[in-house]
Every structure is written in C-alpha cells, then in structure tokens.
MARBA-587913 format. One record per residue: residue number from 1; residue in three letters; x, y, z of N, C-alpha, C, O in turn. Coordinates in steps of 0.02 Angstrom, whole numbers, plus 50000, padded with zeros to 5 digits. Example, Ala and Ser with C-alpha at 12.3 -4.5 7.8 and 13.67 -1.06 7.14 Angstrom:
<dodrens>
DODREN    nr   rest   neast   nnorth     nup   caeast   canorth    caup   ceast   cnorth     cup   oeast   onorth     oup
DODREN     1    ALA   50660    49716   50390    50615     49775   50390   50660    49835   50390   50712    49834   50423
DODREN     2    SER   50642    49888   50354    50684     49947   50357   50645    50002   50394   50670    50057   50402
</dodrens>
This chain:
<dodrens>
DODREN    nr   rest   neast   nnorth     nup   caeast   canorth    caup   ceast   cnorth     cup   oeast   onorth     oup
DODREN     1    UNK   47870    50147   50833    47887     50095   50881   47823    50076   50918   47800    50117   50957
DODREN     2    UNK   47790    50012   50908    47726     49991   50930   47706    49985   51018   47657    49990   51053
DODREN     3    UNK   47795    49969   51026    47783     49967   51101   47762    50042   51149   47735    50042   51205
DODREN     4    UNK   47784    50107   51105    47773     50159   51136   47733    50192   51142   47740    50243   51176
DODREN     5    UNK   47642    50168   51097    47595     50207   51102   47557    50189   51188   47507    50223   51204
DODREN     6    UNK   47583    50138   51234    47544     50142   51291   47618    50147   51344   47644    50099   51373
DODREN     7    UNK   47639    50211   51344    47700     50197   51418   47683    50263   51418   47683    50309   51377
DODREN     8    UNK   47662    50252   51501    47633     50315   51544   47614    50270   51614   47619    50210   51627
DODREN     9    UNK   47594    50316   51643    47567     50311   51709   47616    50244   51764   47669    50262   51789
DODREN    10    UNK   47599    50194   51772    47623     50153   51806   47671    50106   51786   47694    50060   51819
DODREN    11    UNK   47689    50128   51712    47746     50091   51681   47777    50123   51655   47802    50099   51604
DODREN    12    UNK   47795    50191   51672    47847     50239   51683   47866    50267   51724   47821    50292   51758
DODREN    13    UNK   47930    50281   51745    47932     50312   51809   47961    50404   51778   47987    50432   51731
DODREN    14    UNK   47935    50414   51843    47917     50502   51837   47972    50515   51882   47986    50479   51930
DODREN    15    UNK   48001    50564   51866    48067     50598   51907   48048    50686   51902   48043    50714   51847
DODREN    16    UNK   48040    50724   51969    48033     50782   51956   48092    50815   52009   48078    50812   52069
DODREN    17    UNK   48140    50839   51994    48186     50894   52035   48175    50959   52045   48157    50996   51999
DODREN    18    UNK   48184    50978   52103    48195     51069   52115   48252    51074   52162   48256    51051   52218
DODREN    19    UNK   48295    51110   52128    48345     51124   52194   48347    51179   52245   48324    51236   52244
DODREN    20    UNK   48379    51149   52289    48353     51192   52350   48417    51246   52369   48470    51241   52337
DODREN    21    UNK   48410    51284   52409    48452     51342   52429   48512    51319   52445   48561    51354   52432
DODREN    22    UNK   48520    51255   52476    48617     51223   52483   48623    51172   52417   48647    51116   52415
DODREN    23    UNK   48579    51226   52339    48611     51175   52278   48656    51237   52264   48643    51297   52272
DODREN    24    UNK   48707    51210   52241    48753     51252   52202   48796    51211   52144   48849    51194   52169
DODREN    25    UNK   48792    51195   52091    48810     51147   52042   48815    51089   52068   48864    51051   52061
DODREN    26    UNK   48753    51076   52109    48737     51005   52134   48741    50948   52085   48724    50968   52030
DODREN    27    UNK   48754    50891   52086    48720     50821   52029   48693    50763   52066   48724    50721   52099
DODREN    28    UNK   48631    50767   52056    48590     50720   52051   48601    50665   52009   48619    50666   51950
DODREN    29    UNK   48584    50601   52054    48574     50544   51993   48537    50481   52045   48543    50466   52104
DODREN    30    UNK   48493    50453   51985    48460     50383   51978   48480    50337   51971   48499    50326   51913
DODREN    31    UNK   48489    50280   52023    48542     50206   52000   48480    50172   51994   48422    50181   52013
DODREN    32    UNK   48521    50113   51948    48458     50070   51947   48484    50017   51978   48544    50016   51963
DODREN    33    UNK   48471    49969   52014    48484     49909   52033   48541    49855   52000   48531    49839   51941
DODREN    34    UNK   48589    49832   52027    48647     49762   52010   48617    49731   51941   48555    49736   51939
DODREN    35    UNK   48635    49711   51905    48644     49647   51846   48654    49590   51918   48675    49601   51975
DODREN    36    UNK   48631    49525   51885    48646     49453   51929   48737    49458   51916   48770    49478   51868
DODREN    37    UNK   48759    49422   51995    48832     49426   51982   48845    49377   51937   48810    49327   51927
DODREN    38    UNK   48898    49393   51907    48922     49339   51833   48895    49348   51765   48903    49310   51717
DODREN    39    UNK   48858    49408   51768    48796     49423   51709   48855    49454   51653   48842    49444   51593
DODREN    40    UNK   48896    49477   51663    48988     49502   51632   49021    49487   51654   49025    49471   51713
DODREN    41    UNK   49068    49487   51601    49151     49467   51620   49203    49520   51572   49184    49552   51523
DODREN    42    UNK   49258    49519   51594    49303     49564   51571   49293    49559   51467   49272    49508   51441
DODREN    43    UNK   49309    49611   51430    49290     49613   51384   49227    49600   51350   49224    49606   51289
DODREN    44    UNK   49178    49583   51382    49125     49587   51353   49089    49663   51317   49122    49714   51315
DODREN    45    UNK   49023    49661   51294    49019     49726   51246   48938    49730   51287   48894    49687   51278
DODREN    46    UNK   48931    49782   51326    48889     49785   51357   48853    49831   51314   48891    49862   51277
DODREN    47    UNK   48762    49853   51306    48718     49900   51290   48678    49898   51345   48650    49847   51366
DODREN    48    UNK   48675    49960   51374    48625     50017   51417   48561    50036   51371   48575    50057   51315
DODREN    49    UNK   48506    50032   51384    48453     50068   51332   48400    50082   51359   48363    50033   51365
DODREN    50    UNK   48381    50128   51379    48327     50146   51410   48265    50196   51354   48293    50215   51302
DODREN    51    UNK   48189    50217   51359    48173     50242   51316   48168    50326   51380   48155    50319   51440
DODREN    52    UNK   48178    50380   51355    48160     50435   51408   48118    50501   51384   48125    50514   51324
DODREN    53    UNK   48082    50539   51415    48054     50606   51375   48061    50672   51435   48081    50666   51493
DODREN    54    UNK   48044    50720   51408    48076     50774   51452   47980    50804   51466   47934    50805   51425
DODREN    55    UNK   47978    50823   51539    47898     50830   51569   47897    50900   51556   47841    50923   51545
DODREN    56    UNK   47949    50943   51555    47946     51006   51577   47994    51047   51527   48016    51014   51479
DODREN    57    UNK   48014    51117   51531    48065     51130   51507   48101    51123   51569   48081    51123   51627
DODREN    58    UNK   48198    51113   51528    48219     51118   51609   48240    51197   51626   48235    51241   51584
DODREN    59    UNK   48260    51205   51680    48301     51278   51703   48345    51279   51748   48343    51283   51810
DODREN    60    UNK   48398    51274   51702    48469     51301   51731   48507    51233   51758   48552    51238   51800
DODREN    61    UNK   48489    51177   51734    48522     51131   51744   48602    51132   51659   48599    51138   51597
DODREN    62    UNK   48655    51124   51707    48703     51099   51631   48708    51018   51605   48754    50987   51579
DODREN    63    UNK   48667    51004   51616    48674     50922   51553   48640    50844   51602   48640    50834   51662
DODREN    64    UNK   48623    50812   51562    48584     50759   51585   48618    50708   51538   48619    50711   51477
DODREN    65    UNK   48648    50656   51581    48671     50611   51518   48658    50537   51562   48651    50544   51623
DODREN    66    UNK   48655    50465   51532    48658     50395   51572   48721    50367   51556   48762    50383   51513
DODREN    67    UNK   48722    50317   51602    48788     50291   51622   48791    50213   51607   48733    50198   51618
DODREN    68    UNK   48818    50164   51592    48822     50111   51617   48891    50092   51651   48948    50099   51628
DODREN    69    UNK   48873    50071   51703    48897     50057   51768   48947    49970   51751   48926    49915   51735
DODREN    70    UNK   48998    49987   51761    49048     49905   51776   49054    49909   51868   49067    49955   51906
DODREN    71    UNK   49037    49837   51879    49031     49814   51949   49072    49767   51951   49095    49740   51901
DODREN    72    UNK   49087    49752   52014    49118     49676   52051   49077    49640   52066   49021    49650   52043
DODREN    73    UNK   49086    49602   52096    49027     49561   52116   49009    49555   52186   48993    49499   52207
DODREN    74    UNK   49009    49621   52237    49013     49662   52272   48955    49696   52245   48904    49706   52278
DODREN    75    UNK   48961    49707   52205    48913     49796   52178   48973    49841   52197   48952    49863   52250
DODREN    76    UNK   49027    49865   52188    49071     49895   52217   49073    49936   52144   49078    49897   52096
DODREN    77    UNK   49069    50006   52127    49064     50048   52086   49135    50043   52047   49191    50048   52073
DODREN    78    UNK   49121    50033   51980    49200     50022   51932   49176    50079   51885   49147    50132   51898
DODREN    79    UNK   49197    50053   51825    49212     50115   51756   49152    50141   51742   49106    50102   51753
DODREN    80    UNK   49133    50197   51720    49079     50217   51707   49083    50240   51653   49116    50291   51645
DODREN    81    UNK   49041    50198   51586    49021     50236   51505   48961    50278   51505   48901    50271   51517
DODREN    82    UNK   49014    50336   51481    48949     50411   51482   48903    50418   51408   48928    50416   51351
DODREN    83    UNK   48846    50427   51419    48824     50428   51340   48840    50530   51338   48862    50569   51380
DODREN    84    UNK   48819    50539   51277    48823     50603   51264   48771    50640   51299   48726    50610   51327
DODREN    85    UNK   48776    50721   51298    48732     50764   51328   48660    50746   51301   48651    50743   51240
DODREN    86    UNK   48625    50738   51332    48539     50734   51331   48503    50770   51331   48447    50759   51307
DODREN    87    UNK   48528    50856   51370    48469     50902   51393   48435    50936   51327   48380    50961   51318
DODREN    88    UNK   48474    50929   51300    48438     50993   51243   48411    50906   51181   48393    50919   51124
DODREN    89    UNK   48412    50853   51195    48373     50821   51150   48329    50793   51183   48296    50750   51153
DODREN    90    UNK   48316    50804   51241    48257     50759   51284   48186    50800   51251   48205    50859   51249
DODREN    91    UNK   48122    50797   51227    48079     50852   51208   48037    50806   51257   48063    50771   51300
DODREN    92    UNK   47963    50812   51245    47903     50774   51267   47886    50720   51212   47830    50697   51223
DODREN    93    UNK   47914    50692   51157    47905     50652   51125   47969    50574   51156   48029    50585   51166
DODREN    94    UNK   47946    50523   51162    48002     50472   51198   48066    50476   51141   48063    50484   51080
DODREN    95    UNK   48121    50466   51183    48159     50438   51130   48190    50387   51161   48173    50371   51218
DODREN    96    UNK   48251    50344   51119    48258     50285   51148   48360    50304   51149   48395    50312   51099
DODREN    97    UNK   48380    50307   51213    48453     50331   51240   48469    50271   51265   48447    50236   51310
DODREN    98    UNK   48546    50265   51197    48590     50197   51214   48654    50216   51233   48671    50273   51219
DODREN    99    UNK   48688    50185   51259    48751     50194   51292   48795    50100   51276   48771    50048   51298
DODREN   100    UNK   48872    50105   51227    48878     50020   51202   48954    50041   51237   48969    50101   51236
DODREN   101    UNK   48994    49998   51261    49041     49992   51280   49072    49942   51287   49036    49897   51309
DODREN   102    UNK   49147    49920   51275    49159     49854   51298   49184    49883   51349   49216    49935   51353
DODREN   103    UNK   49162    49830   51408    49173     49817   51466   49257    49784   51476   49282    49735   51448
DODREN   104    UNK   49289    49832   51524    49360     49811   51511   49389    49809   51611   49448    49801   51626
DODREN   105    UNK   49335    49820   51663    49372     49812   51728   49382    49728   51738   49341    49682   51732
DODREN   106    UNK   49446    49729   51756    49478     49661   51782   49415    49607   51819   49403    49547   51811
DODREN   107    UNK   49384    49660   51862    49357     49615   51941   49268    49613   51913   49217    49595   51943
DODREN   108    UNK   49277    49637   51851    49199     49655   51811   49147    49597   51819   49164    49543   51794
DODREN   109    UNK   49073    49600   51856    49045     49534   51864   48982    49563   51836   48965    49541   51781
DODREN   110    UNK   48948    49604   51859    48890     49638   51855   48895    49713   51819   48945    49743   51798
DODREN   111    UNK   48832    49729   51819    48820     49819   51791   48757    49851   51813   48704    49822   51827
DODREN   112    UNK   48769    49913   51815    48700     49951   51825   48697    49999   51779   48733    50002   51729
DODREN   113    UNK   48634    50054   51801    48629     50103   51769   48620    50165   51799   48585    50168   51850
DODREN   114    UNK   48659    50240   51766    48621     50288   51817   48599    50343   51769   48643    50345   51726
DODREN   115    UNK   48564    50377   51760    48550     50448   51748   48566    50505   51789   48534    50510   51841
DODREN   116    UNK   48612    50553   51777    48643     50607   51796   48608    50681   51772   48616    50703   51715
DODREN   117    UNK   48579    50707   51809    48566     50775   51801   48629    50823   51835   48642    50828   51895
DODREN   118    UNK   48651    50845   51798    48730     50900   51808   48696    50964   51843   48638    50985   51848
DODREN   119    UNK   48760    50985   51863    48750     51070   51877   48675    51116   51896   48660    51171   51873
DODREN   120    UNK   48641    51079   51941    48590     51107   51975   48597    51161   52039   48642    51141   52077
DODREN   121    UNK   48570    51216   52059    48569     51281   52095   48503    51265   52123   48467    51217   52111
DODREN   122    UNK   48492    51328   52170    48443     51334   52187   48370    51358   52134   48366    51395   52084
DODREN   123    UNK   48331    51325   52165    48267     51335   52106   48272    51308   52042   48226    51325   52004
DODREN   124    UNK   48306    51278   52023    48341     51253   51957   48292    51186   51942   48293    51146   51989
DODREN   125    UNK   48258    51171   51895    48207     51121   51890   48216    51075   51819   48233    51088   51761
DODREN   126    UNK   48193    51013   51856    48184     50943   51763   48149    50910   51791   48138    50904   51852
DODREN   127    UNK   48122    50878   51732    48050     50830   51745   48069    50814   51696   48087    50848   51648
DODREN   128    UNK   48068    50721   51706    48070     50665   51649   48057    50616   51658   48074    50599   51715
DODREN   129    UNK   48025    50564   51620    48013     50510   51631   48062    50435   51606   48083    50435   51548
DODREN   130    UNK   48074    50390   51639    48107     50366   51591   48061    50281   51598   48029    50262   51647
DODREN   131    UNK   48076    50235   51520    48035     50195   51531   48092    50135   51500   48141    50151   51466
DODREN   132    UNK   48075    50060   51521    48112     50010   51457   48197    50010   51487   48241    49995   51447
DODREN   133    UNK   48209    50023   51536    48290     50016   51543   48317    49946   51526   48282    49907   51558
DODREN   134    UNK   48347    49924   51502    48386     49863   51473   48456    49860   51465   48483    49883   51414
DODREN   135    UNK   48489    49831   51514    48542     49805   51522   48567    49744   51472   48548    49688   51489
DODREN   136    UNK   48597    49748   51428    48595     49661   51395   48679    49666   51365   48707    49719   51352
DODREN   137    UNK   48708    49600   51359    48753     49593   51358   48760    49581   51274   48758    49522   51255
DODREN   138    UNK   48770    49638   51219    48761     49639   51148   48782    49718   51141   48791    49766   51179
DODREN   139    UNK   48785    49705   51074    48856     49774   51044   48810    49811   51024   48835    49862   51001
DODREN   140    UNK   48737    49813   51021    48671     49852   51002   48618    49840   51059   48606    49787   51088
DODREN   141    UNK   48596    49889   51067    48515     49898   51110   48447    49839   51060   48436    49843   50999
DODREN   142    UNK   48420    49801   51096    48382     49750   51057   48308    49765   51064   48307    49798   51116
DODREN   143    UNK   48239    49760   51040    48184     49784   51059   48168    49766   51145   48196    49726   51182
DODREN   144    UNK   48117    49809   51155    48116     49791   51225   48092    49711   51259   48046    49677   51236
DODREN   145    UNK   48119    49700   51297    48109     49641   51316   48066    49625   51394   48098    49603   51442
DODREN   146    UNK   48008    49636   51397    47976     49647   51459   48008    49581   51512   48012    49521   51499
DODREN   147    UNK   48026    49619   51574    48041     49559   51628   48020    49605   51690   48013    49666   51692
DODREN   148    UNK   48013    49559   51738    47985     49579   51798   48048    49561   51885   48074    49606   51918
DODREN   149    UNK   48052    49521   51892    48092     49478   51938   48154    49455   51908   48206    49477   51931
DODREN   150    UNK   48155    49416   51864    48197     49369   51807   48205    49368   51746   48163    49358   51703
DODREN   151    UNK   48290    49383   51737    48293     49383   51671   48267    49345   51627   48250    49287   51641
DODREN   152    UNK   48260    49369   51570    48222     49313   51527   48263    49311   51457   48322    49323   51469
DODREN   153    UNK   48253    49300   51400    48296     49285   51341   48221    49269   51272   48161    49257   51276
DODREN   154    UNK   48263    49279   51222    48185     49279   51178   48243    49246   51121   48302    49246   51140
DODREN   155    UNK   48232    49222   51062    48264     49222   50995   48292    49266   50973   48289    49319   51005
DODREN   156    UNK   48317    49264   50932    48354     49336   50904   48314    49367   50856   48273    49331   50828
DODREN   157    UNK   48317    49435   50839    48278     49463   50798   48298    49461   50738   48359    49458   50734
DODREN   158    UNK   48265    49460   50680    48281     49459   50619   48243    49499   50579   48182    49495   50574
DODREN   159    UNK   48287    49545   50543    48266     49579   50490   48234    49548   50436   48266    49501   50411
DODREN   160    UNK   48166    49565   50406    48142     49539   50355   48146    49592   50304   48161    49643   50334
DODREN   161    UNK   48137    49606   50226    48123     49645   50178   48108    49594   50106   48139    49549   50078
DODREN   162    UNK   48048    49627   50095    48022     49615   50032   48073    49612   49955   48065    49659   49917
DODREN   163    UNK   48106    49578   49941    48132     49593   49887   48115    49584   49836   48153    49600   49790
DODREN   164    UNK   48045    49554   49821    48014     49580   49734   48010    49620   49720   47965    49646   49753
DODREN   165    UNK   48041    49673   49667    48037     49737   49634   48088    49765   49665   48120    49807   49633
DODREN   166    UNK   48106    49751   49723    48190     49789   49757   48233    49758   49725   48227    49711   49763
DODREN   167    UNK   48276    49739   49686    48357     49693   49707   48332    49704   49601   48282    49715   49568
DODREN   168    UNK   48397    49694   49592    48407     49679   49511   48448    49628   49522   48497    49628   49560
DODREN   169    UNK   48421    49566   49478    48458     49499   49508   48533    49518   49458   48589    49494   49471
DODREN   170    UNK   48520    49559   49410    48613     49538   49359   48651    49579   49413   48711    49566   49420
DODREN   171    UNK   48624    49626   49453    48667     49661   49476   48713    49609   49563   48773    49598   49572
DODREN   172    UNK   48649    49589   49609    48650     49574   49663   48688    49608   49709   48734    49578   49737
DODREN   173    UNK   48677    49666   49721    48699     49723   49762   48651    49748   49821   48601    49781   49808
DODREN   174    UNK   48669    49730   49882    48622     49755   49922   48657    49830   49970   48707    49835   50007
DODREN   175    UNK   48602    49880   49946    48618     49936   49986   48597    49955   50051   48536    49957   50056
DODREN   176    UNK   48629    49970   50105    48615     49980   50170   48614    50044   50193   48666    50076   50184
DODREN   177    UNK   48559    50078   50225    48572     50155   50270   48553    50142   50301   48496    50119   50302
DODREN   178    UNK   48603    50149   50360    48568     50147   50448   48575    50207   50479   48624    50243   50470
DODREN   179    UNK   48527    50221   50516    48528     50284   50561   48489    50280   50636   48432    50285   50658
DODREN   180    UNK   48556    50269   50659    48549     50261   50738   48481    50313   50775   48478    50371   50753
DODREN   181    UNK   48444    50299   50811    48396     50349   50824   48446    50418   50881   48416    50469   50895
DODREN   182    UNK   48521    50408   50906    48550     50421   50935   48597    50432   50964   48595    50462   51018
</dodrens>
C-alpha cells in the first residue's frame, strides 16, 4: 500500500495508556468528531476504516476493538457497530481496520468513530497509533482519501488487469479471490 511507506510523526496520532490505581476493568475510548448533519439517512451502508499499529506490547488490557457510531443530528449517541477483537492482531506493522454496517436508527443523520481499549487495571499499558480514519457512506472501505476541513469526493476507483495471456477466449470465465485484509 503506497500510501503507507510515509505515516508517522505528525500524520499519525500516538495514543499511550497506563492505568492508574482507581483502574479496575476500566474502558477507555477515542471519539472522533460528528459526520456533517445529513451525511446519513436511515438504511444507508456505512464503512468506518481507519489504518492502526500496536507501539508496545500491551499488558493486561482484555480487547481493543472500533466502533462506528449512528448519530442524530444532535450528535446524540445511537447504535454502535463493533468491529471484532483487535488486541492480539494489532503488531508494529500498520494494518488497515474496517467496520461496514447498514445504518438502521430512525433519527440517523450523522456518524462518528471510537476506539475502545477494554478491561484496563492498574499499571495495565497500550500504545498505538492510528492513521487514515474514513468515514464514507459505501458497503467497502475505499483508498484513502486525504481531507483536511472538507469533505471532498474523487471518481470511483477502478480495477484494471492485464488480460493478454490471462483469459482463454473459448472459455470466457473470469476467476475471482478476494481476501479482505480483515
């Protein structure tokens, strides 16, 4: 992934926890900021995608997973889609953690995002970075799309492949393997 040989320093953000003596299966979590109101509507098929890596080993935390968040148009906290456990696949190499849901609250206008660190104690420690969060309203996570202030929108992506020497024209059978990174 071309975009990932420069994300570090000021275009990642760094998250380091230690829990303190009144943690006792504490949970921590990271919101990220509202979607524009009207950005969803009921049934739509929302993707969460952020890219994340793990700084440290962790200790003694039980599970790290992200969320995408259904809002009102309030910001008033609705349904929350859990992706699967994270802790034991986060390493120091990035990976890229999607979360797809259709969006089904009545009063649904907006969305956010959160990252959840579970079951933290005292002294209990994680370090991670996460980079690329993307909110977009599509049934798949799309390459990253840099924005700053304002949403922005690009063309759609399109798969290309070489088919001289691939394809047998008497046959015309095209074979597909996909494998989600996740």
């Amino acid at each position: 992934i071309p975009e990932l040989t420069s994300i570090n320093g000021a275009n990642a953000q760094r998250v380091q926890l230690v829990g303190d003596g009144a943690d006792v299966g504490a949970v921590y979590q990271l919101n990220s900021s509202n979607t524009e109101v009207g950005t969803f509507t009921t049934n739509d098929v929302g993707t969460l995608s952020l890219y994340m890596r793990s700084r440290t080993a962790y200790s003694g935390i039980t599970g790290i997973d992200i969320r995408l968040v259904e809002r009102d148009s309030a910001g008033v906290l609705g349904t929350q889609h859990v992706s699967a456990d994270l802790k034991d696949l986060l390493t120091s190499s990035w990976k890229r953690c999607t979360v797809t849901a259709t969006l089904a609250d009545g009063d649904l206008s907006r969305a956010s995002m959160k990252i959840f660190i579970k079951g933290i104690d005292e002294n209990d420690t994680a370090e991670y970075e996460t980079w690329g969060v993307q909110i977009q309203k599509s049934p798949f996570a799309t390459s990253f799309i840099p924005t700053t202030t304002a949403a922005l929108t690009r063309n759609k992506e399109t798969l290309k492949y070489e088919t001289a020497g691939n394809r047998t024209a008497a046959t015309e059978s095209c074979v597909v393997k996909l494998a989600p990174e996740y």
